[in-house]
Structure formats: C-alpha cells, structure tokens
C-alpha positions as CSV (number, residue, x, y, z in Angstrom):
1,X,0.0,-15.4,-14.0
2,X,-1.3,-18.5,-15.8
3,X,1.9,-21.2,-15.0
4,X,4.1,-22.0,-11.6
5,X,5.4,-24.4,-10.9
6,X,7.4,-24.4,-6.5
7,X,9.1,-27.3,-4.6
8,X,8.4,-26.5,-1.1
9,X,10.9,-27.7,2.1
10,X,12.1,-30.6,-0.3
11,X,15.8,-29.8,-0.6
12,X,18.9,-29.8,1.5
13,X,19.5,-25.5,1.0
14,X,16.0,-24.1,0.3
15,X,13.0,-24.3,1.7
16,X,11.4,-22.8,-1.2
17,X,12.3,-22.9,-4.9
18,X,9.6,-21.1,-7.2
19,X,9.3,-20.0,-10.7
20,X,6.3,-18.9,-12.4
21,X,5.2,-17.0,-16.0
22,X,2.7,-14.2,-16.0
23,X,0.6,-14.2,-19.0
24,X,-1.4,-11.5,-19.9
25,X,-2.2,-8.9,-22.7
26,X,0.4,-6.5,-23.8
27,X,-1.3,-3.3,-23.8
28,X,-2.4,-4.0,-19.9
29,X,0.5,-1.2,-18.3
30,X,2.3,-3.4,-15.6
31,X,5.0,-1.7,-13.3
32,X,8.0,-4.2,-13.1
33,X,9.2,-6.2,-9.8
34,X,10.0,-3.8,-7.0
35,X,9.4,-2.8,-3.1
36,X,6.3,-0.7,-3.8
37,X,6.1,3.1,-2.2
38,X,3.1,2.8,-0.9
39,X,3.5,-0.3,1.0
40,X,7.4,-0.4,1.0
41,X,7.5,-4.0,2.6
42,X,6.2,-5.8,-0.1
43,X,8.4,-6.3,-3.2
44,X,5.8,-7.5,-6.4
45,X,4.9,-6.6,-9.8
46,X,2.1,-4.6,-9.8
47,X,-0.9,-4.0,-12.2
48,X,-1.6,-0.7,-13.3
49,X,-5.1,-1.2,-14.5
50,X,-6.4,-2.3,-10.5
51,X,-3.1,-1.6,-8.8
52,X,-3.0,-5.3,-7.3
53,X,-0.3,-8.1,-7.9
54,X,-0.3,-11.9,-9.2
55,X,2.7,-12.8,-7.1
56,X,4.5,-11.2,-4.3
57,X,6.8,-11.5,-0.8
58,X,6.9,-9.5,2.1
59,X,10.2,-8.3,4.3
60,X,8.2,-10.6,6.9
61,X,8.6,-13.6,4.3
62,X,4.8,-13.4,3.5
63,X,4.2,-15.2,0.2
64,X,1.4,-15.1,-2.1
65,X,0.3,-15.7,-5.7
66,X,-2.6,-16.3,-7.8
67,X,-4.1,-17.8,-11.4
68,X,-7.0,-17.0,-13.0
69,X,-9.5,-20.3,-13.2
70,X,-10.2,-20.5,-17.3
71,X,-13.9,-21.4,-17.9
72,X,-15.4,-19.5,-20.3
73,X,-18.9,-19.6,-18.7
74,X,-17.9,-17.7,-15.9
75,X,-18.6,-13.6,-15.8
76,X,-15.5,-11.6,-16.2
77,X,-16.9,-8.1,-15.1
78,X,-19.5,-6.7,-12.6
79,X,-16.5,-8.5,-10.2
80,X,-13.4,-7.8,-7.8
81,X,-10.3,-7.5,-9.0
82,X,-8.5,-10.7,-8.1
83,X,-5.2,-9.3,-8.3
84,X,-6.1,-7.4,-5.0
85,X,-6.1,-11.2,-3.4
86,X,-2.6,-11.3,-3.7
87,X,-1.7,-7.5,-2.6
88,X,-4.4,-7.8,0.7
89,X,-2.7,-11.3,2.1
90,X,0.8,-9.4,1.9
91,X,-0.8,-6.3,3.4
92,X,-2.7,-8.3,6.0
93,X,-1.9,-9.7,10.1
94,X,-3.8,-12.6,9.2
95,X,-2.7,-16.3,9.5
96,X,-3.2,-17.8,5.8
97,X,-5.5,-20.1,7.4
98,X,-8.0,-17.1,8.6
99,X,-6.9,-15.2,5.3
100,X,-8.2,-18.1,3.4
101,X,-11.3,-18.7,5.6
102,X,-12.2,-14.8,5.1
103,X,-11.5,-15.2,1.0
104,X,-14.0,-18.4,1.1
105,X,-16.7,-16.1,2.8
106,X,-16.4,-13.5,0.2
107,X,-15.5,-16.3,-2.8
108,X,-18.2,-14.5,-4.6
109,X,-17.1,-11.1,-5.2
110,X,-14.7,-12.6,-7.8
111,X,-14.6,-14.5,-11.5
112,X,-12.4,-18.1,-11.2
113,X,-9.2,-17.7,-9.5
114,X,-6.4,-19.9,-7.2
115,X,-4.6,-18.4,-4.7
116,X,-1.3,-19.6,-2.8
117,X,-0.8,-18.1,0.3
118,X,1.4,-18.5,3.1
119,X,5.3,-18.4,4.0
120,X,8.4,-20.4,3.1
121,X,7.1,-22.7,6.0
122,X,4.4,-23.7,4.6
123,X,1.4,-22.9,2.2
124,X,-2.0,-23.0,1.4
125,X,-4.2,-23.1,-1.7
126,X,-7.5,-22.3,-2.5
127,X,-9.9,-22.2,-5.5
128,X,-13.3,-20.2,-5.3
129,X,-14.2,-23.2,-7.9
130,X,-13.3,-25.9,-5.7
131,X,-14.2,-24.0,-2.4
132,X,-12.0,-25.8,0.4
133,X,-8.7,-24.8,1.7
134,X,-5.8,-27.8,1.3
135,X,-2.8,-27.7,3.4
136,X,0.1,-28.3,0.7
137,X,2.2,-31.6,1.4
138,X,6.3,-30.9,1.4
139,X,7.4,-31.3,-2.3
140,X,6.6,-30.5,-5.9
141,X,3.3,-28.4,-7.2
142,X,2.1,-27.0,-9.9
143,X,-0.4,-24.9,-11.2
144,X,-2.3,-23.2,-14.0
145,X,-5.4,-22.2,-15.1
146,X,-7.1,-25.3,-13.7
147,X,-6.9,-26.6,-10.4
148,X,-3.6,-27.8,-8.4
149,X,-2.0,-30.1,-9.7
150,X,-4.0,-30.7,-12.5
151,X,-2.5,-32.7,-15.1
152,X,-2.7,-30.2,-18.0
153,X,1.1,-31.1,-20.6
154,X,2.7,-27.9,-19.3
155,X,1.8,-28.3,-15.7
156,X,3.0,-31.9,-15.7
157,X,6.6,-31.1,-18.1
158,X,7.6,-27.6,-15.7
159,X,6.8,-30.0,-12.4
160,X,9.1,-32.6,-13.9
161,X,11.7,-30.1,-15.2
162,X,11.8,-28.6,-11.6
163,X,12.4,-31.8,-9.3
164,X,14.8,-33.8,-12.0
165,X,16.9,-30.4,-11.8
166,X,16.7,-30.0,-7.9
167,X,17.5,-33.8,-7.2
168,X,20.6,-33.4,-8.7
169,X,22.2,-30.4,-7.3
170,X,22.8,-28.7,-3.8
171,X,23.7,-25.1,-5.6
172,X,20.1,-23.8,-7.4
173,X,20.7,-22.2,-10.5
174,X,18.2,-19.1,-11.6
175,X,19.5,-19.5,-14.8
176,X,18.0,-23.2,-15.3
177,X,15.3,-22.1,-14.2
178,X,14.8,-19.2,-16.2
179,X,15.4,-21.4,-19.0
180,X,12.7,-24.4,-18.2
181,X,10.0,-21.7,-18.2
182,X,10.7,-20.3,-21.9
183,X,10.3,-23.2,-23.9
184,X,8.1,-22.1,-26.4
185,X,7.1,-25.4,-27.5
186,X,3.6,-26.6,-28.0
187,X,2.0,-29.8,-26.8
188,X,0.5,-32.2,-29.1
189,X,-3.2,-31.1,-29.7
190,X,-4.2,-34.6,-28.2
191,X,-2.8,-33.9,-25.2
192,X,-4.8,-30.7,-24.3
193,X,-7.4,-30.1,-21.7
194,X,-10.8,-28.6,-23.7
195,X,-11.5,-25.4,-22.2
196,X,-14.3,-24.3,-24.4
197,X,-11.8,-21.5,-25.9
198,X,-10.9,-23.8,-29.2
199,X,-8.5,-25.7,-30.5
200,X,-6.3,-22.6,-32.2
201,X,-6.2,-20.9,-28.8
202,X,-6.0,-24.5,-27.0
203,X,-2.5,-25.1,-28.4
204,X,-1.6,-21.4,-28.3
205,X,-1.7,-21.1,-24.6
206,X,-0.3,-24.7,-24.3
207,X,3.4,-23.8,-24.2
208,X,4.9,-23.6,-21.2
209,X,6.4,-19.7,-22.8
210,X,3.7,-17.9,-24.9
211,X,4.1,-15.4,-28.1
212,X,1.7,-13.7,-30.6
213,X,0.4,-10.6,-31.6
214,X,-1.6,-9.6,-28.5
215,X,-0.9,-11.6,-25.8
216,X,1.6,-13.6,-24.2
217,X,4.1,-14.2,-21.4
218,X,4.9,-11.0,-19.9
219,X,7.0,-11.8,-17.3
220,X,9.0,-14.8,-15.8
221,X,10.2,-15.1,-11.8
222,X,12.3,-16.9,-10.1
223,X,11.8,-16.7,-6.2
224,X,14.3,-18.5,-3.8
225,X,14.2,-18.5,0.0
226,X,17.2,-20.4,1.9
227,X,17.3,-22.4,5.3
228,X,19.0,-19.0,6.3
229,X,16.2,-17.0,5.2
230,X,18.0,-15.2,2.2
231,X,15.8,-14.5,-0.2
232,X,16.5,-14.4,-3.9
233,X,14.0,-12.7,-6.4
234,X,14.5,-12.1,-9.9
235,X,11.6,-11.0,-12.7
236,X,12.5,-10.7,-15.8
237,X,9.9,-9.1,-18.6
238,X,9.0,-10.0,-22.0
239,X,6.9,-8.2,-24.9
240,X,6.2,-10.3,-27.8
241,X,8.2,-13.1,-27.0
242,X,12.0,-10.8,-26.6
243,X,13.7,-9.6,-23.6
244,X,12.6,-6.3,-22.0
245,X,14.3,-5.8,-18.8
246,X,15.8,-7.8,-15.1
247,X,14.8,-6.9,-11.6
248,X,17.2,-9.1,-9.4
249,X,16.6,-8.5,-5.4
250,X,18.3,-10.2,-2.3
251,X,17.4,-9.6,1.1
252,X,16.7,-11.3,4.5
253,X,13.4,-12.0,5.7
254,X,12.9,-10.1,9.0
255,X,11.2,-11.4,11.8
256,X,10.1,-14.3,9.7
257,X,6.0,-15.7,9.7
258,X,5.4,-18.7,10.9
C-alpha cells in the first residue's frame, strides 16, 4: 500500500475513519478482501506471492497496516517479507506497544517499511528508518512512502480532503471517500519529493490514484469503526486504472482491544 490517509477519535460518530490505496504491480496474484480460512478472525487482502497483508482488522478490532519506505539504496531481497508485519500483529496477543518493541529488535530482517498498529482506541507507528515508536495524537494522519506525515503533494491534498469532508458532516459517506482517493491527477513536478527514482516515475507515482502499463493502484479501502463498535469495510479492486470488483463487510468487534 503506498497512500492512507485516517482521522482517528476526532469525530462525533467514529472513532476511526480510514481510507487507503494499495499500489503494486499487476501481475503480483493478490486474493481480494475477505475473513481468511486459515486464520478466520482476520478479514484483509492477502498477497499470494508471501501470503501476508498491507492492511487488515481483526473480530477483536485489532488494526494494522503498512507502506513500503521508497529509497532506492536500500536492498530489496536477501530480506523478510514485510507484508508478514501486518498479518503477525493481527495474529498476535501482544499489546502494539510490545509488538512494536519486538519489530524494533528484529528492524533488520526487512528493506524500508512503516507500520500502523493498534486498535480504534488508539495507534502506533513505526519506521525501521526512523527507528522509534510514536504514540499517534487524536486527529488527522497521513502516510506514504516516506515517513508520517511527511509533506509529500498527495499526502498533504488526501489529509485535507479527509478532515474538510469529516468537519462538515455527522453521516460518513464511503462513497466520498472512495472518490477522494481516485483522482488521478498529478502534482506539479516542482512540488515533488526526489526519491532517486527520476522525474518520469517522480510524477507517475505522484497522484493520489495511479495508472500505466505495469503498475498502479490495485486496490482502494475504506475502513470505518463507530462509537458502537460497528465496523464498516469495503475494498474495491482496480487493474489498469478500471473497476474490477467490491468486497463490502459489516460486523461488530467482539470483545474489543484496548
């Protein structure tokens, strides 16, 4: 996943208002949103190539989700897959803080990433790049392929979209927010972070929605989670920039984590 962008206990309904676009290759196979067999209390999208997750919840309300960290100096083999990050917090017992305290001790074993862990309550985030676990402050985030919050056009515009819309209405609509995350627009080349990967690619991957050949936005979710603990979770999956398919879930978290 390479954009989200969440509001977190800021708004008279939900303590959680999420939405996020997973970027990756097309020909990686990717199963689609869904309560996995194997571990049937975790509802994700799932990688096929490592079998881990970028984003998922828990029937416990166990929430988690991850970025890659772009720099093109660091390795991208011989390492763990970080998707696994994601999949073992959601599996796990563990507070985030100790999940997070572990992940620092074995920062190592994987290329650049960040990692949101946590609960509807309250999250943490951490970067193997940054190395220290922050506590997030109540409000608006968001995050790409640099570090929280960084102030990268599309990070900034999705965190703007997100708290004009939520400051002026009690009823959240999916739809809107389905909608703020595919604008295919790109950002003024003057505007753009240089992340050693060129200019051409700099502006490619600068829209908040991406389409080409090869690789692009392969999924958008919106992820909801009430004062009432009702959860709302809708993916829906792209390929080459069209419509695919819609997962749409609603359920209530069951003996909620703290």
């Amino acid at each position: 996943m390479c954009l989200l962008a969440f509001q977190l206990q800021s708004h008279p309904k939900y303590k959680l208002i999420l939405m996020a676009n997973r970027d990756e290759a097309y020909n990686r196979p990717t199963a689609p949103a869904d309560f996995w067999q194997d571990h049937p209390d975790i509802l994700a999208g799932r990688d096929l190539e490592q079998m881990g997750t970028w984003l998922g919840i828990n029937k416990q309300g166990k929430i988690a989700a991850l970025t890659n960290y772009r720099d093109i100096s660091l390795p991208e083999t011989g390492k763990l897959s970080r998707g696994n990050i994601v999949s073992s917090y959601l599996q796990s017992n563990e507070t985030p803080q100790d999940f997070m305290e572990q992940l620092h001790h074995n920062r190592d074993h994987y290329t650049g990433f960040n990692v949101l862990a946590g609960s509807s309550e309250e999250l943490f985030y951490y970067s193997n790049t940054e190395q220290k676990t922050e506590h997030l402050k109540n409000g608006t985030h968001g995050l790409s392929n640099a570090l929280l919050n960084t102030p990268w056009p599309k990070v900034e515009a999705t965190k703007r979209l997100l708290r004009e819309y939520t400051e002026s209405t009690d009823e959240i609509d999916a739809e809107v927010l389905f909608e703020m995350m595919q604008r295919a627009e790109r950002f003024p080349a003057e505007q753009l972070p240089d992340t050693g990967v060129g200019q051409e690619l700099e502006s490619l991957l600068s829209s908040i929605f991406i389409a080409s050949e090869e690789y692009g936005t392969r999924c958008t979710t919106v992820l909801l989670v009430d004062s009432d603990n009702q959860v709302y979770f809708e993916e829906r999956t792209f390929k080459n920039g069209v419509f695919v398919t819609a997962q749409k879930f609603n359920f209530t978290i069951e003996n909620p984590t703290a």
